[in-house]
Structure formats: structure tokens, C-alpha cells
N, C-alpha and C positions, 0 to 999 in steps of 0.2 A: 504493500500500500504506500508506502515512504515512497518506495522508487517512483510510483506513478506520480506521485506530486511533484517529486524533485522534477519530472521530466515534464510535466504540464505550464512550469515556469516559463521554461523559454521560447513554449510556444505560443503563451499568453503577450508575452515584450513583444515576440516577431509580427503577433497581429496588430499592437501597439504602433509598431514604427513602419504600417502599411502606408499610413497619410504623409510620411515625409521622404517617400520613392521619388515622386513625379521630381523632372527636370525644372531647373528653377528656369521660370517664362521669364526671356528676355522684352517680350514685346511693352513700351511704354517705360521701361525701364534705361534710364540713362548712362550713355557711356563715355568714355574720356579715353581715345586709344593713341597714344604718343607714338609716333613713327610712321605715324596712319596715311601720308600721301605716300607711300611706293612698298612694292616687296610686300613682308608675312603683315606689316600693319594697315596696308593698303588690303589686303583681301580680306583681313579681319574686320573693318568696316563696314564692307562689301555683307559679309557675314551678318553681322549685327543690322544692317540696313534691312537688310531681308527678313530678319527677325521681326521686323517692327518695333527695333530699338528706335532711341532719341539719342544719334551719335554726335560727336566733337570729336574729329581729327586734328591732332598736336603736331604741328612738325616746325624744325625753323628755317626752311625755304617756300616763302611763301608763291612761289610760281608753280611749286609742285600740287597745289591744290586744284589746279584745273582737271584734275587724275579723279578727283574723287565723286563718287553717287552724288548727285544733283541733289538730294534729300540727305546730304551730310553738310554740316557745317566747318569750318576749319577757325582754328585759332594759332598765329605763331605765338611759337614760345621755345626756346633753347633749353633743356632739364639741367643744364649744368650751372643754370644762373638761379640760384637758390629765390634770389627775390622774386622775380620774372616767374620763375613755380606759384609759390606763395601766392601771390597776387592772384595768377588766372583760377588756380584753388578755389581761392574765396570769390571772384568774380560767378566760377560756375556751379559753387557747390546749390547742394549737396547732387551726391551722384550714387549709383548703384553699381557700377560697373568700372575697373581702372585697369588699362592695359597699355605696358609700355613695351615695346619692339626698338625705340628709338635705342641706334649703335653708341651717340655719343660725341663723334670724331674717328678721325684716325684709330688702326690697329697696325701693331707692330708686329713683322713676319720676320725670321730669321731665326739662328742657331742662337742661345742665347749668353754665348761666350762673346759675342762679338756684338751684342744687341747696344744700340743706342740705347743711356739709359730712359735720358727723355722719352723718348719713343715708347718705350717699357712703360712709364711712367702715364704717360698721355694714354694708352688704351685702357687705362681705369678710368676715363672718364664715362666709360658704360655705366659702371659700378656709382660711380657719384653721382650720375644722371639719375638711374635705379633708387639709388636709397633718398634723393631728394622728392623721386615723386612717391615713394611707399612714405617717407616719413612725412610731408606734408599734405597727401593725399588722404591719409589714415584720416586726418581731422574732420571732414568732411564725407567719407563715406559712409554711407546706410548704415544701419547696426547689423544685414546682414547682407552688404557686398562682397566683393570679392575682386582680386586682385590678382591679374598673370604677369608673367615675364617671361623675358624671351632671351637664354645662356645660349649653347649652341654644343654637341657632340664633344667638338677638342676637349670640355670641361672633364670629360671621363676617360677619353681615350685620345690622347694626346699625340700630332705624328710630332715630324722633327719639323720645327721652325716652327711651332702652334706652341711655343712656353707662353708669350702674352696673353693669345685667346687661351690657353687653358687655364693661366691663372686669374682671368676675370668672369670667367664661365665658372669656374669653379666658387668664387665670392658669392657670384652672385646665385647660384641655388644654395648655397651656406646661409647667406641672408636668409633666402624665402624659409629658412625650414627654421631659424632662429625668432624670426621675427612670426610664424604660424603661431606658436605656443601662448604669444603674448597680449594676439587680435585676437583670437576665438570669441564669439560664434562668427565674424568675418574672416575671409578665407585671403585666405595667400599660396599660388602654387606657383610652376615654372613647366614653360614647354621647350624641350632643347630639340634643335633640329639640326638635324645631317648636313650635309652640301645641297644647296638650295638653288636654284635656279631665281635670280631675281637682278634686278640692275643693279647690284654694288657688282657686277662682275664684267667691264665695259665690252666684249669683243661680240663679233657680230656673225652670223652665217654659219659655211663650214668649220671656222676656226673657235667659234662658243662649240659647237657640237662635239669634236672633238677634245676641248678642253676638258668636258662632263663626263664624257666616256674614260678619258685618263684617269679621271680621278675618281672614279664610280664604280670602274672593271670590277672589281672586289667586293664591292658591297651584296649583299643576298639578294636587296631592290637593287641590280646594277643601272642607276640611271639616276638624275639629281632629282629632287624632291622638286614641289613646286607651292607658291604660296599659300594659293589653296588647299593643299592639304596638311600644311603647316596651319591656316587660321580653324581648320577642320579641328584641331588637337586642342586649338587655344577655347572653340567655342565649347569644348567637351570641359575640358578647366573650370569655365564661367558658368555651364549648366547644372554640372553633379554638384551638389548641396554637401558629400559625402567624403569629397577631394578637399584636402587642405596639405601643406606643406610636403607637397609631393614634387617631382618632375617629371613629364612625361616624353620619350626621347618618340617623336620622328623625325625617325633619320635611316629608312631603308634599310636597318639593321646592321649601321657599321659601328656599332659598338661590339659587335660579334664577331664583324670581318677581318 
């Protein structure tokens, strides 16, 4: 008789937390996506527009906004100018939704015996970009928002001439899982993705195509990812209620390659 009760327990909770399955509806729900005119923040937009969010595109080239959904709005703003944060913050709070893709500046490639330090130095402006908008975005989000970010593969699997990007991919999902514990019930997660097809990569034609295949040969997805199914991972992030301080890698499986 014990046993039956012991086992009636937890299927009493599970009926319990039948109401809190459903994806969290973006529709009417406002968003703040920094990096949002090109590449994974330009599709995630795209994403959330379709949703029937109420989106805000961040970027600080304001030419690149002629890119975005007709029913998006844009705001410049540079994440690395803490005040110029702050400000737009409070201009558009409150919000439900905060997603930053924005790189920063510059990243430094090379062995890192010989790396410029600056250069070193200057690719954590991802990183400062990142925690200016988690820490002053926090102020102003919903009680239950939630928050992505966007690290990238080198953070776990590091080739040669990736010590910059891995050591700011790596910060920066360390943040999100430091900084999860201390929002709760608001969520904070990170989507890291493979080699991406998207315009930080300038060449054109034959010569993009086999750039991706050089570098792609190897992966299980042998081909580069594309933004959309990069903002695919981020809108999975912003939906599940049940995701917090995680990272979710696509990236064609080259973390295995």
C-alpha cells in the first residue's frame, strides 16, 4: 500500500505541470534583437516578425536597416557605449524578449604566440557588448523574459588561430550560465553556431562556395549552416519556458568532427 502512494506522487506533480508545456506565444510580445540588420540577427527578426512579435532591430550602421521587415523598427545604438545602452533601455523599456547577435568589432585570427595583443584585447568587445546589454537590459525586462546570445562552436572546440574567438565564446556562455542562477524565473540561455554562411564573410561566386566546402569537408552537416537555421535554435531558446542557462550548439555537428 506504501508503495502505491509513494508512486501516485509523481504522477499527481506531472499532471500538475500539464499547464506550463505550451510554448511561450511570442505574438504581441516585444522584442529588442541587437545585430538584427544582417546575418543570424537579421533572420531572427524575420522570425519574431512572423510570430507577430513587436520587434526593435539594434544595430550601429544605420544604412543596414533598409535589410529589415517593413513591420520592424530599427534603433542605432553601438552595445559597447554603456551610456548609449542605458538610454535606448529606458527609452524602450519594458520589453519581453532580448537578443543580442551583435559581434562587437573586430576579431583577432592567428596563432597566439605571435597574436597582436590589442587585437587579443579588442575581440572582447563581444563580451563587453554582451554583459552591457544583459546587465542593463535585466532592468527593464518582464518578470518572465528571457534572454539569448549568440558565442559560436571555437568556444568548445577550438582549431588553430581561433584562441580569440574561443576565448570570448567561451566568456561568454560562462556569463549566461553565471548570470541564469541569479534572474530566475527570467531566463538566460546561449545559441552557439558552426560556420555560418552570412556576410561577415566578403567573397562572392565560385570562390565563397568553395571557401564553405574547405572548411565544412569534415563536419557530419558537411556544408555551412545558414541564418535561418541558426535564428531557428535562437526562436527554440525564446519559446521553451523550461530552457535557462543552457547552450544550444548548431553547428552541423562539428563539435564531433
Amino acid at each position: 500500500m506504501a508503495l502505491l502512494c509513494w508512486l501516485a506522487v509523481p504522477l499527481r506533480r506531472n499532471h500538475n505541470l500539464n499547464s506550463h508545456t505550451q510554448p511561450m506565444n511570442v505574438s504581441g510580445k516585444k522584442a529588442l534583437v541587437f545585430g538584427g540588420t544582417s546575418g543570424i540577427g537579421l533572420a531572427t527578426v524575420s522570425r519574431l516578425i512572423d510570430l507577430g512579435a513587436d520587434v526593435i532591430a539594434v544595430g550601429r550602421d544605420a544604412s543596414k536597416a533598409a535589410a529589415l521587415p517593413t513591420n520592424a523598427s530599427f534603433k542605432q545604438c553601438d552595445v559597447r557605449d554603456r551610456e548609449a545602452v542605458k538610454d535606448l533601455f529606458k527609452e524602450l523599456a519594458p520589453f519581453d524578449i532580448l537578443v543580442s547577435a551583435a559581434t562587437g568589432g573586430s576579431r583577432a585570427i592567428g596563432p597566439f604566440a605571435s597574436m597582436d595583443m590589442d587585437g587579443y584585447m579588442g575581440s572582447f568587445d563581444k563580451l563587453w557588448g554582451y554583459a552591457n546589454v544583459v546587465r542593463f537590459g535585466l532592468e527593464h525586462l518582464t518578470e518572465n523574459g528571457t534572454i539569448v546570445l549568440v558565442s559560436g562552436s571555437p568556444a568548445r572546440r577550438c582549431g588553430k588561430g581561433q584562441v580569440a574567438l574561443s576565448s570570448v565564446g567561451g566568456a561568454v556562455e560562462a556569463l549566461s550560465r553565471a548570470v541564469a542562477k541569479e534572474i530566475a524565473p527570467k531566463r538566460i540561455n546561449v545559441m552557439s553556431p558552426g560556420l555560418i554562411d552570412t556576410p561577415m564573410v566578403p567573397l562572392e561566386g565560385a570562390e565563397r562556395e568553395a571557401h564553405y566546402e574547405r572548411l565544412t569537408g569534415n563536419n557530419l552537416v558537411a556544408r555551412a549552416g545558414t541564418p535561418d537555421e541558426c535564428a531557428h535554435g535562437i526562436m527554440f531558446l525564446i519559446e521553451n519556458d523550461f530552457v535557462t542557462g543552457t547552450t544550444l550548439d548548431v553547428d552541423g555537428g562539428i563539435l564531433l568532427s
